[in-house]
C-alpha positions in Angstrom: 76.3 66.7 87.6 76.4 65.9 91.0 80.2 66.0 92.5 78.7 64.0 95.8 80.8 66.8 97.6 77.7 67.1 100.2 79.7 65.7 103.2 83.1 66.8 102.5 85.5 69.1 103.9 87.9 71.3 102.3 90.5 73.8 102.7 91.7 76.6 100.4 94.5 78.6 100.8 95.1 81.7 99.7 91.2 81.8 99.2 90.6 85.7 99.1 90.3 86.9 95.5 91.1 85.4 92.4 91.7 81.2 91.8 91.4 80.7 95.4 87.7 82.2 96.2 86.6 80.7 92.8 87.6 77.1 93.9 86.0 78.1 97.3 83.0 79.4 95.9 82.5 76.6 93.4 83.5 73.8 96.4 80.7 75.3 98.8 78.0 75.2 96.0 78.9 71.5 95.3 77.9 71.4 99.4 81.1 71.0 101.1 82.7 72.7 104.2 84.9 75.2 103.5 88.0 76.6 105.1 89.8 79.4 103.5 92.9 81.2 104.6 94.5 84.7 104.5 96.5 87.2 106.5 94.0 89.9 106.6 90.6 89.6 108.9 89.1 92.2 106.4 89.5 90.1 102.9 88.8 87.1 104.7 85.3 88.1 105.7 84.7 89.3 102.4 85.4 86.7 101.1 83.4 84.4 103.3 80.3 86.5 102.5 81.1 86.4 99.2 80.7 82.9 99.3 77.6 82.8 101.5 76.1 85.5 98.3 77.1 82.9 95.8 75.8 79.8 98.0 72.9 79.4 100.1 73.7 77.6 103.2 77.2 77.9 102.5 79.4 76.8 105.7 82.4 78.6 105.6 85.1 79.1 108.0 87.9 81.4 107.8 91.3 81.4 109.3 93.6 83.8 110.1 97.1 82.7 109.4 100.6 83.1 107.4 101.4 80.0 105.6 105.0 81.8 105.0 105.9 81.2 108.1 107.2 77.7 109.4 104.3 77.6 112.2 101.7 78.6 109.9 101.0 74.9 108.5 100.6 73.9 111.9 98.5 77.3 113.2 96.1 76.5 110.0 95.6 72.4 110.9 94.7 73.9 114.6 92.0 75.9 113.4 90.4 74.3 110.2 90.5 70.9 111.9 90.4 67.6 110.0 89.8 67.9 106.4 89.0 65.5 103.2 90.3 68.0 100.5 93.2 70.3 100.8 93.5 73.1 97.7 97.0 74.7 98.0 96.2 77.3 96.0 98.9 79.7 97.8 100.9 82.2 95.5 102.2 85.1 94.2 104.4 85.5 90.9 106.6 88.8 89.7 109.1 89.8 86.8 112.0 90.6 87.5 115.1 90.2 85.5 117.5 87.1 86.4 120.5 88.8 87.9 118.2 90.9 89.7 116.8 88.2 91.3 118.3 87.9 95.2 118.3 85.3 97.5 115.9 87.0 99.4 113.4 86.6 96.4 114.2 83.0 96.0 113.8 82.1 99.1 110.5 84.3 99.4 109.0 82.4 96.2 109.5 78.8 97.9 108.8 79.6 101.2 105.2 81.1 99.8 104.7 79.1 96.7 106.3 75.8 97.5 107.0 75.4 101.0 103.3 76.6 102.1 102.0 73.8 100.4 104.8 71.2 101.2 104.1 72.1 105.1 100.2 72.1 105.2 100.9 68.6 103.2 102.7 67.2 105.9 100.2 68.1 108.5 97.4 66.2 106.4 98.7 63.8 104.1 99.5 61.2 106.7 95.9 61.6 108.3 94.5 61.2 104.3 96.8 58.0 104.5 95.8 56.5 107.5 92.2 56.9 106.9 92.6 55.2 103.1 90.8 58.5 101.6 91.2 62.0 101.1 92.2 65.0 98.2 95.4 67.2 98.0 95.5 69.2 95.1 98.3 72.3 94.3 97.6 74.5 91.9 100.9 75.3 89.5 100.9 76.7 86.3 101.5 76.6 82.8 105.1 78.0 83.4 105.7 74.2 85.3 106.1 72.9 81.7 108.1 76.2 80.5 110.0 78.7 82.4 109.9 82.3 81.4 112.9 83.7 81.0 111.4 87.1 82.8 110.2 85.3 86.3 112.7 82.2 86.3 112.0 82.0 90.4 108.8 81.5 89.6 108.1 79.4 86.9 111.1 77.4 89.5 108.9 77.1 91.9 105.6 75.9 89.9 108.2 72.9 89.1 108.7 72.4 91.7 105.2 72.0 92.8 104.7 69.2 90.5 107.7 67.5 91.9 105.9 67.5 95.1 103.1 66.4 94.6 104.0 63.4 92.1 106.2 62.3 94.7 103.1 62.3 97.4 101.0 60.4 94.5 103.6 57.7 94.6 102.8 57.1 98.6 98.9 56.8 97.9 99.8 53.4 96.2 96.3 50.8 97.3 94.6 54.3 98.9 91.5 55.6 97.7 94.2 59.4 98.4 94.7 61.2 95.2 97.4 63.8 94.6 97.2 66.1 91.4 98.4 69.2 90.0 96.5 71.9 88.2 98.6 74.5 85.8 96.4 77.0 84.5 97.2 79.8 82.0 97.0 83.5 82.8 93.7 84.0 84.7 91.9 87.3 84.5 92.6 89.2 88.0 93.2 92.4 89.1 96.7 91.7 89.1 97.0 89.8 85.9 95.0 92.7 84.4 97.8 94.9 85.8 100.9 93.2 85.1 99.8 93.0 81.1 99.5 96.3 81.4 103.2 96.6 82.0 103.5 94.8 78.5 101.2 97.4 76.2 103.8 98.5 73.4 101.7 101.8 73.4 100.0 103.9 75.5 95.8 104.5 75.2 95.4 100.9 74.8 92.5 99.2 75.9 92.4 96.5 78.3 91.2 93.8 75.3 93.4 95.0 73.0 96.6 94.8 75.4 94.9 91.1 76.0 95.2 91.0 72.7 98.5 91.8 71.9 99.9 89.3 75.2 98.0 86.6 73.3 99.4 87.3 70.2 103.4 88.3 71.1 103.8 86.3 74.0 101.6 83.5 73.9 101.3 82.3 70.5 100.3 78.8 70.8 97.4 79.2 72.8 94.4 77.7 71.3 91.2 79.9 73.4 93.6 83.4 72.4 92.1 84.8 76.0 92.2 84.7 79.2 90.9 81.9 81.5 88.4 82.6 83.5 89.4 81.9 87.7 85.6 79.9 87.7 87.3 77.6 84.9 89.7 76.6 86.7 87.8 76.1 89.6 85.7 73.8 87.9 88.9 71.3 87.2 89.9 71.4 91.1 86.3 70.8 91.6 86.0 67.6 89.8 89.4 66.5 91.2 88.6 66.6 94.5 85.0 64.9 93.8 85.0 61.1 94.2 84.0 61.2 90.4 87.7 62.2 90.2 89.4 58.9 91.7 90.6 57.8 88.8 92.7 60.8 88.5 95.9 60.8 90.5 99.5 61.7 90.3 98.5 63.9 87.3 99.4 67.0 86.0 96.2 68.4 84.8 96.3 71.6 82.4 94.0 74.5 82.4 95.5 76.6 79.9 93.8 77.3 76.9 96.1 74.6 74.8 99.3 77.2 75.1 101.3 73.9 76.0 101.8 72.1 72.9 102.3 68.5 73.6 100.0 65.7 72.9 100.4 64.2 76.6 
């Protein structure tokens, strides 16, 4: 299928390793322009390489920035430039019991997980606006629909993501702008792979059986029992930001293996 992404323009943050260099990847196959953003010169032109591997003719720009910061939204705009599609993809997630949780790690979670993406929003959305046609997309999670009672700033802040960017849908009213959310599951990473680790009830385990056993003690419901895979969810961002996706918008679109049970 043909996304018609040929003379498009994106940017995706947090575009390094894992969700972010899969939507990257998958965006510069489709033929757009890609921007990705990190804080470290070294990951970032691995990344872009990586990329270039992946697709031929692949024009990739990186930038160097720290969307944590209040001037990194604006430091980011200044060097990607105009753009048709933004991805905030920006993130981190922890466990950590509730009353261990300062205000130093609340504040940290927004300011990386929500405020990133609220800023970089407010340096594009109104061009989007103004020229009747354009993408933003922020990448949540399953734990928008249900907090977990072991990372509570966290699944917080993936809330609070879709609160953002419903609100922005409701200003694309008579636009050809879309605004969606995408809440994937747990998505095999390094990290991921590491954190379940943390959850093995004994030691020796293999990696697919302590998958296994999170599928089966901790996420019952889910339908696929595994993983996803960071190329799956790519390929949902993908078609949202195509103009195959138009119809699309204000939505919060799930990528999580049917974990969620609800029939809307």
């Amino acid at each position: 299928m043909d996304l018609q992404l040929e003379d498009k323009r994106a940017l995706v943050t947090g575009a390094t390793a894992g969700i972010g260099l899969a939507i990257a990847r998958t965006l510069a196959k489709e033929g757009a322009a890609v921007a990705i953003t990190g804080r470290s010169e070294d990951k970032l032109a691995a990344a872009a390489a990586s990329i270039r591997e992946a697709a031929a003719g692949a024009r990739v720009t990186t930038v160097l920035a720290d969307l944590a910061l209040p001037g990194g939204a604006a430091s980011v705009a200044e060097q990607a430039g105009d753009i048709d599609i933004l991805v905030n993809n920006l993130g981190y997630y922890e466990g950590k019991p509730f009353a261990e949780i300062t205000d130093e790690d609340w504040l940290r979670m927004f300011d990386l997980n929500v405020m990133s993406g609220v800023r970089l929003a407010r340096e594009y959305f109104p061009r989007m606006l103004a020229r009747a046609t354009g993408r933003v997309i922020f990448v949540s999670s399953e734990v928008a629909a249900f907090t977990p009672p072991d990372m509570i700033h966290y699944g917080v802040s993936k809330s609070a993501q879709l609160a953002v960017a419903r609100g922005l849908a409701e200003l694309t009213r008579g636009t050809a702008v879309t605004v969606n959310s995408v809440l994937p599951a747990a998505t095999r990473s390094e990290g991921i792979v590491d954190y379940l680790r943390q959850t093995a009830p004994r030691p020796g385990m293999t990696d697919a059986e302590i998958e296994a056993h999170f599928f089966a003690s901790y996420r019952p419901s889910s339908l696929i029992a595994r993983m996803i895979e960071a190329d799956e969810v790519a390929a949902m961002v993908a078609l949202l930001a195509s103009p195959l996706g138009a119809a699309t918008n204000g939505a919060a679109v799930r990528v999580e293996g049917g974990s969620y049970r609800s029939i809307l």
